[in-house]
Structures are given as C-alpha cells and as structure tokens.
C-alpha positions as CSV (number, residue, x, y, z in Angstrom):
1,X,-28.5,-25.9,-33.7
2,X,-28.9,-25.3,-29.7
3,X,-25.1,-26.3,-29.6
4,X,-23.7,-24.0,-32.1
5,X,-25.4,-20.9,-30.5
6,X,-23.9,-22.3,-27.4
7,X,-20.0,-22.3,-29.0
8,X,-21.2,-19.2,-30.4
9,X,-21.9,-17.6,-27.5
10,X,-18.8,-19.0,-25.6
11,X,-16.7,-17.3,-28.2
12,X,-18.1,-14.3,-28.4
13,X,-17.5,-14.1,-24.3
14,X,-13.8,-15.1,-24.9
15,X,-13.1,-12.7,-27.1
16,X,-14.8,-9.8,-25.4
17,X,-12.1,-10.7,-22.3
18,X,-10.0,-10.7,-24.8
19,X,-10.9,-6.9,-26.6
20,X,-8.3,-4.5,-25.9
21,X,-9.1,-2.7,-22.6
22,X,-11.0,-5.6,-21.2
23,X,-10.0,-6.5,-17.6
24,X,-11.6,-8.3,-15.3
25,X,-10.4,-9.0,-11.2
26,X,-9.4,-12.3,-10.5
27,X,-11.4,-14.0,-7.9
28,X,-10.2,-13.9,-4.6
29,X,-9.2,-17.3,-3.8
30,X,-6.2,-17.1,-1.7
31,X,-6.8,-15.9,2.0
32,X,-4.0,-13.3,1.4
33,X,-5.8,-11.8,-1.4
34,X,-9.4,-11.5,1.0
35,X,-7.5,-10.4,3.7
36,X,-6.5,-7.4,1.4
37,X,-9.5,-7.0,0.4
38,X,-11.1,-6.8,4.0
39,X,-8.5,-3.6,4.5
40,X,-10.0,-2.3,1.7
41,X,-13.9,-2.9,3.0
42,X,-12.9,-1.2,6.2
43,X,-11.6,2.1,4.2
44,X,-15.0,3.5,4.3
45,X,-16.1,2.8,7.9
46,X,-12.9,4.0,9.3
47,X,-13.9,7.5,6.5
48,X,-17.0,7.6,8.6
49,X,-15.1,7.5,11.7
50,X,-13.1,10.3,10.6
51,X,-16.5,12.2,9.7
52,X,-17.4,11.9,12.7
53,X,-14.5,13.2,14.8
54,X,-13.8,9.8,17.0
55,X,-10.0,10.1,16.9
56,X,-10.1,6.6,18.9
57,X,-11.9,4.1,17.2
58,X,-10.5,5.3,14.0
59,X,-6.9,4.6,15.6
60,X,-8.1,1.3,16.5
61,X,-9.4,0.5,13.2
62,X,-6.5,1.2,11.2
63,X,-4.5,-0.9,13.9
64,X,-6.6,-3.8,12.6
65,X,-6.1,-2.7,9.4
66,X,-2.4,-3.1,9.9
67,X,-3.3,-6.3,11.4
68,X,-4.5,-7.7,7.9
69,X,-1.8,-6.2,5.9
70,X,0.9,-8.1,8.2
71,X,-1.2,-11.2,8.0
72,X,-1.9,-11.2,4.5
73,X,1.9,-11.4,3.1
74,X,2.5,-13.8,5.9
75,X,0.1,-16.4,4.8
76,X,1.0,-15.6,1.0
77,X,4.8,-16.8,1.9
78,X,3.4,-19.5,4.2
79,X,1.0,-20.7,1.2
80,X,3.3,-19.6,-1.7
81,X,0.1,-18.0,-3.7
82,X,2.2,-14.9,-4.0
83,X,1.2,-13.4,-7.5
84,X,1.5,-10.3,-9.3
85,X,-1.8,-9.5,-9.1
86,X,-1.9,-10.4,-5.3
87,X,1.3,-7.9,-4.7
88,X,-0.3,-5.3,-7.0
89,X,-3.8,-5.5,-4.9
90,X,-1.9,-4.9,-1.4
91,X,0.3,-2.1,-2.7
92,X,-3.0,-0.3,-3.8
93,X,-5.1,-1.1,-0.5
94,X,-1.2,0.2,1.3
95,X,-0.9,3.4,-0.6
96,X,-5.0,4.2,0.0
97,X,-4.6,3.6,3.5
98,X,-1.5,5.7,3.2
99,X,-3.0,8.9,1.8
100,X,-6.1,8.6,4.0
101,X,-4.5,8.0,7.1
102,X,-2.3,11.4,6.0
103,X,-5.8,13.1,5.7
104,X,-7.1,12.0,8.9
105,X,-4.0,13.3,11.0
106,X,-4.4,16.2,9.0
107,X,-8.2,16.8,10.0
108,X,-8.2,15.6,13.2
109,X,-4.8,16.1,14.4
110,X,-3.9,19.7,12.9
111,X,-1.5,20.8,15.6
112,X,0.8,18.3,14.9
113,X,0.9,19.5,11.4
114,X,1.6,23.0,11.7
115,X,4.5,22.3,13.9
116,X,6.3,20.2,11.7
117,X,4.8,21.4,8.1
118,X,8.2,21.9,6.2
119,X,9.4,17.9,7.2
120,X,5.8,16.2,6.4
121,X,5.8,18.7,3.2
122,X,9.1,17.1,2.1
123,X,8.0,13.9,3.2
124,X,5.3,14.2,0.9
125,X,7.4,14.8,-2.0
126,X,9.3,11.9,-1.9
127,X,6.5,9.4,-1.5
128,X,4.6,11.7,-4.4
129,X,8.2,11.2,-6.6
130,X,8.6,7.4,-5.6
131,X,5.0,6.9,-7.1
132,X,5.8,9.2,-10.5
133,X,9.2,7.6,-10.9
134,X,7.2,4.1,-10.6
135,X,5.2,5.0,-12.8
136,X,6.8,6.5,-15.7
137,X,9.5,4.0,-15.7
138,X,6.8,0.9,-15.9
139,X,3.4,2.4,-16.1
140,X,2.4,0.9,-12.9
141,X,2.5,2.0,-8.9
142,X,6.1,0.0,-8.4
143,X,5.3,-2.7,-5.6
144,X,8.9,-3.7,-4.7
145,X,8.1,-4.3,-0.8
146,X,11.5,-3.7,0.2
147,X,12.2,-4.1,3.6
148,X,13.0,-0.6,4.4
149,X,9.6,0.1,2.7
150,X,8.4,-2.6,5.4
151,X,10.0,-1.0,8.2
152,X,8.8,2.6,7.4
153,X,5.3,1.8,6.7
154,X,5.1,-0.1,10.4
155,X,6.7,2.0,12.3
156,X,4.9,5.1,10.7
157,X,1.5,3.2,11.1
158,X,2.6,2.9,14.5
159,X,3.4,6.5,15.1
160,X,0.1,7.6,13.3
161,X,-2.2,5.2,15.3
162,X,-0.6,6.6,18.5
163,X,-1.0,9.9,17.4
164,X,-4.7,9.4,16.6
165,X,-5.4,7.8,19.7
166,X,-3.5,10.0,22.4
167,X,-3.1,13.0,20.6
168,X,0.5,13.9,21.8
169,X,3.7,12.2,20.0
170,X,7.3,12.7,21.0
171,X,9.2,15.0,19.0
172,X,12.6,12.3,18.8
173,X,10.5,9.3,17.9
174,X,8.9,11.2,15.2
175,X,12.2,12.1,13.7
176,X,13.4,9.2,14.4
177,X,10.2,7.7,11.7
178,X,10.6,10.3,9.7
179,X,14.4,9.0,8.7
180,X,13.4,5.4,8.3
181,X,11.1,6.8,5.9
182,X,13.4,8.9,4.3
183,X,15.8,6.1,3.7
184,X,12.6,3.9,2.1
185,X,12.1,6.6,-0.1
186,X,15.6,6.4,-1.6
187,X,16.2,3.3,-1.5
188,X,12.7,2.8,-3.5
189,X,13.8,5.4,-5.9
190,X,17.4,4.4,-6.4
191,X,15.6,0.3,-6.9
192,X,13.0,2.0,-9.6
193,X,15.9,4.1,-11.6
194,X,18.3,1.5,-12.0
195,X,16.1,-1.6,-12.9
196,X,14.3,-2.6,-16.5
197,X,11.6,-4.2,-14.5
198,X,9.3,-4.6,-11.4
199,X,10.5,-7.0,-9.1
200,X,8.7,-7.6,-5.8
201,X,11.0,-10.0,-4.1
202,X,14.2,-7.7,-4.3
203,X,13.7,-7.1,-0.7
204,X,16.6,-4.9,-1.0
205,X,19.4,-3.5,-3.3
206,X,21.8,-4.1,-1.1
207,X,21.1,-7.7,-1.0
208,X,20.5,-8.1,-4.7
209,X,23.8,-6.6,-4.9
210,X,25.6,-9.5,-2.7
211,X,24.1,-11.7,-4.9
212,X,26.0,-10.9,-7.7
C-alpha cells in the first residue's frame, strides 16, 4: 500500500514536469554555469551602487563582472560542459548587464550622452533589431557568440568601465567601439536572417563559409 502511494506520487511529480508550460532550471553544476550566475548575483549590488551615485566602485564591479563572463566560457571550452542551456544563461546575464550598464552611463554619465545622442540612438536600434530579428526568427534571444559579438562586447565593456570610472573618454576610441559594434550588429543580423537554426559555435559567417 505505502509503495503504490509512493509510485503514485513519483508519477504524479513526472508528469507535472512534464505538463505543458512546466520548466524548471537545471542545477548549476558546471563552474561555467555558477560563474554566470555570480554576474547575475552581483546585478543588484552594482544597482545599488548606481543608486547611490559611486561612479567608481560601480566601474570596478562591472570589471569583475567582465571578469566572470571571460572566465565562464573559458572553463566551459576547457571542461567541454558547453550546453544550450549554459549558452542561453550567459547570453541573458550578457544582455542584462548590457542594458543596465547603458542605464548607468546614462544616469551617471549624462554629458557623454547628449554629445553623441544621434550615434548611441542608432546604436540602440541595431542591438534592439538584432534581439527582434532573434526572436521572431526562433522565438528565443539568438546566442550565436560570434567573435565580432566577442570583440564588441569587450572592448565596449572596456570603454564603458573607463567612462564610469574617469568620467572623460576620447572621442576616436569611442568611434573607433562604436564601429566594431556596428560590424557585430550586422554580422549578427546577416547570421540570424540566413540560418534555419540557432547555432552557438558559428563563431563567424565568414568562417562557416570557408568551410563549405
């Protein structure tokens, strides 16, 4: 009797994960994955930060931020734990640290902004049209992690961090960012129109082009 309301209960568990809408997060078990998950625990002190107008701490946390999201793809290569669900989680945590270090410039930095308003506004756009195109094409955020993508997201993490911290930027390096970007942003788009699927290892369509 004690059995049977045991196997019961066990299927009734199974095929509640199993009802339509169920999802539950897979445990973190790969250091990658917790690393990713540490840059998203330190989203809302570095928030606080903000709140608080310290312009230099905050710099210096999102450089450890950036820390964790070099480390955590490093040791998923090293280990080969890459998964889906482990390059879905980082290009969430990436795209939140994204928007909120765009915020925080934008609140504590707003001199920057109004001098070069029409080239962050277009900016915008096509990071805003990368994620719609991703989106209606697979119903997902695409994570492609191309290497452009890479490069931008470094080298404007770099720019922003230096911004926050010394509150003065040179106008050529910022252009300079701004084009690597610019070239991420159509080489993610071109990747997302021309391909029936997500694939996180293209690295880049220029490569997967040799290959053929």
């Amino acid at each position: 009797m004690g059995y049977g309301q045991n196997e019961h209960e066990a299927l009734m568990t199974r095929s509640a994960s199993l009802a339509p809408g169920a999802w539950q997060m897979p445990p973190l078990r790969s250091a990658a994955d917790r690393l990713t998950a540490l840059r998203l625990a330190l989203l809302p002190v570095l928030w606080v930060l903000a709140a608080l107008g310290r312009p230099v701490p905050l710099g210096i946390g999102v450089a450890i931020a950036g820390l964790t999201d070099m480390l955590d793809g490093y040791l998923a290569r090293r280990s080969r734990q890459s998964t889906p669900f482990g390059s879905r989680f980082d290009s969430v945590a990436d795209h939140l640290l994204s928007a909120s270090m765009l915020i925080w410039l934008l609140w504590l930095r707003p001199d920057f902004f109004r001098e070069q308003l029409p080239l962050l506004l277009l900016w915008a756009a096509l990071g805003l049209a990368v994620l719609l195109v991703g989106w209606v094409q697979f119903r997902r955020f695409g994570d492609l992690h191309l290497y452009s993508a890479k490069a931008a997201a470094i080298v404007g993490s770099l720019f922003g961090i230096s911004l926050l911290i010394f509150g003065t930027y040179s106008r050529p390096v910022f252009y300079a960012v701004l084009a690597v970007c610019f070239v991420a942003a159509a080489e993610t788009l071109i990747a997302l129109l021309t391909r029936s699927d997500v694939d996180e290892h293209i690295g880049s369509i220029l490569l997967a082009r040799k290959r053929r």
